[in-house]
C-alpha positions as CSV (number, residue, x, y, z in Angstrom):
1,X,-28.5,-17.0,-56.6
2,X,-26.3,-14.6,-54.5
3,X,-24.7,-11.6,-56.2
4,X,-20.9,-10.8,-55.4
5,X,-22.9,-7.3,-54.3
6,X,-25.0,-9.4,-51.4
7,X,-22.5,-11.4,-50.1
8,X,-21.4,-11.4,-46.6
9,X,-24.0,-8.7,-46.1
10,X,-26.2,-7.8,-43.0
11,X,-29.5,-9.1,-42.4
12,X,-32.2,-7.6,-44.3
13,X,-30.1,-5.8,-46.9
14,X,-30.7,-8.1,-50.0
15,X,-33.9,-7.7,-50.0
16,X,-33.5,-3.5,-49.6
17,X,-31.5,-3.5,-52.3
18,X,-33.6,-5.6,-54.4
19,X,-36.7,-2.8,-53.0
20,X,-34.8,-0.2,-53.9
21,X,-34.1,-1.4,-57.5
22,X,-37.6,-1.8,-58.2
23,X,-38.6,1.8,-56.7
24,X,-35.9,2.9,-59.4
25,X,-37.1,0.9,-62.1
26,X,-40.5,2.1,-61.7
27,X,-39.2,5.3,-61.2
28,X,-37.4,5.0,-64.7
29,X,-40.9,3.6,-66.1
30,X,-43.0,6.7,-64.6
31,X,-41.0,9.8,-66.0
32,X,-39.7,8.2,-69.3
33,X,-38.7,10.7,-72.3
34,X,-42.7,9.0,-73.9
35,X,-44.3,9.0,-70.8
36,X,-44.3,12.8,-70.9
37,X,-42.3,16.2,-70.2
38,X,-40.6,18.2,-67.2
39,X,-42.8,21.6,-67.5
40,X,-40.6,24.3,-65.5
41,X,-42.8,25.9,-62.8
42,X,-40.5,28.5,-60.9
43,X,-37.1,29.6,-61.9
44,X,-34.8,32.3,-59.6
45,X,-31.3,33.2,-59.0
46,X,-32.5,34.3,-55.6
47,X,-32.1,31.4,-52.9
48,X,-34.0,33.1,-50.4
49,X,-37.1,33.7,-53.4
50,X,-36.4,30.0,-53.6
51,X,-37.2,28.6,-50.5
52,X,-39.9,30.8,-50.0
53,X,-41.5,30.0,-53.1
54,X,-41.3,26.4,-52.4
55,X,-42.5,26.8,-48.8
56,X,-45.3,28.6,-50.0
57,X,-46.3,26.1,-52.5
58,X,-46.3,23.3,-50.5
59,X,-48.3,24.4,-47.8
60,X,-50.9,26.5,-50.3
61,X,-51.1,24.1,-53.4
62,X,-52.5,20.8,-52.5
63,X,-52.9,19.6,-56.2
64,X,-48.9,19.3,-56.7
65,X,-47.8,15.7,-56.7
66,X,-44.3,16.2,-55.3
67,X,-43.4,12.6,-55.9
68,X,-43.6,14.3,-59.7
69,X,-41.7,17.3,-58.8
70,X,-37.9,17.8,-59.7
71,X,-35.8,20.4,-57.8
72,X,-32.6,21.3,-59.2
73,X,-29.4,23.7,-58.6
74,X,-27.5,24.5,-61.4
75,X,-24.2,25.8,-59.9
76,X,-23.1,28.7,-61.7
77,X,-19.6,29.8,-62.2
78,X,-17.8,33.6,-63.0
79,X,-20.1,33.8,-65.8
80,X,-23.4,32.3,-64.8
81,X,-25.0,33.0,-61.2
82,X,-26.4,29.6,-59.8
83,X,-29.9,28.9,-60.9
84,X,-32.7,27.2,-58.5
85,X,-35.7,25.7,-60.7
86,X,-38.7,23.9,-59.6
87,X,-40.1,21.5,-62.4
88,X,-43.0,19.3,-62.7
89,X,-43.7,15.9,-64.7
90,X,-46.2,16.1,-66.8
91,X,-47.5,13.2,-68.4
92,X,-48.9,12.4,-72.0
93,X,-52.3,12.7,-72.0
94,X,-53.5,8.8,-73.0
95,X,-55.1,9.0,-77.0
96,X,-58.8,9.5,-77.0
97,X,-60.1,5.8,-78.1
98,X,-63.2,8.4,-80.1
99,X,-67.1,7.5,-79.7
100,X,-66.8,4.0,-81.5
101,X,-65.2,2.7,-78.5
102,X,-68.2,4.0,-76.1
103,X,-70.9,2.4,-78.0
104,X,-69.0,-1.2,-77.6
């Protein structure tokens, strides 16, 4: 079955797309609202503090799953300077199935 999306396109690109669906399916999947939370690590009004911070986390903290890691700008107005925070996924911790389960 061809969508109206795929037709007439180039070689190759059907099956991108359909790639790049899954990855943002999975995506979806991975950092669902009951999979877990965003925990903020860094906040600044400071882009320079910003960069640096993330430049020295990335090459210092080797535990950071940056596929977990969510960078956002929140562009500020007359009121509000903009705001750079740095925010990490952390998941659920799965329930303990308690020392019955062991024994089995």
């Amino acid at each position: 079955m061809v969508e109206a999306s795929d037709a007439g396109s180039m070689p190759g690109q059907r099956k991108r797309r359909r790639q790049q669906r899954e990855e943002t399916q999975q995506a979806d999947a991975r950092f669902a609202p009951d999979a877990g939370r965003w925990e903020v690590l860094f906040e600044t009004q400071d882009e320079s503090e910003w960069r640096a911070h993330i430049h020295h986390l990335r090459t210092t903290d080797k535990q950071i799953d940056w596929t977990a890691a969510r960078m956002d700008t929140f562009c500020g107005r007359l009121v509000q300077p903009t705001t750079y925070r740095l925010s990490l996924f952390v998941p659920t911790p799965l329930p303990d199935p308690g020392p019955d389960f062991a024994n089995n």
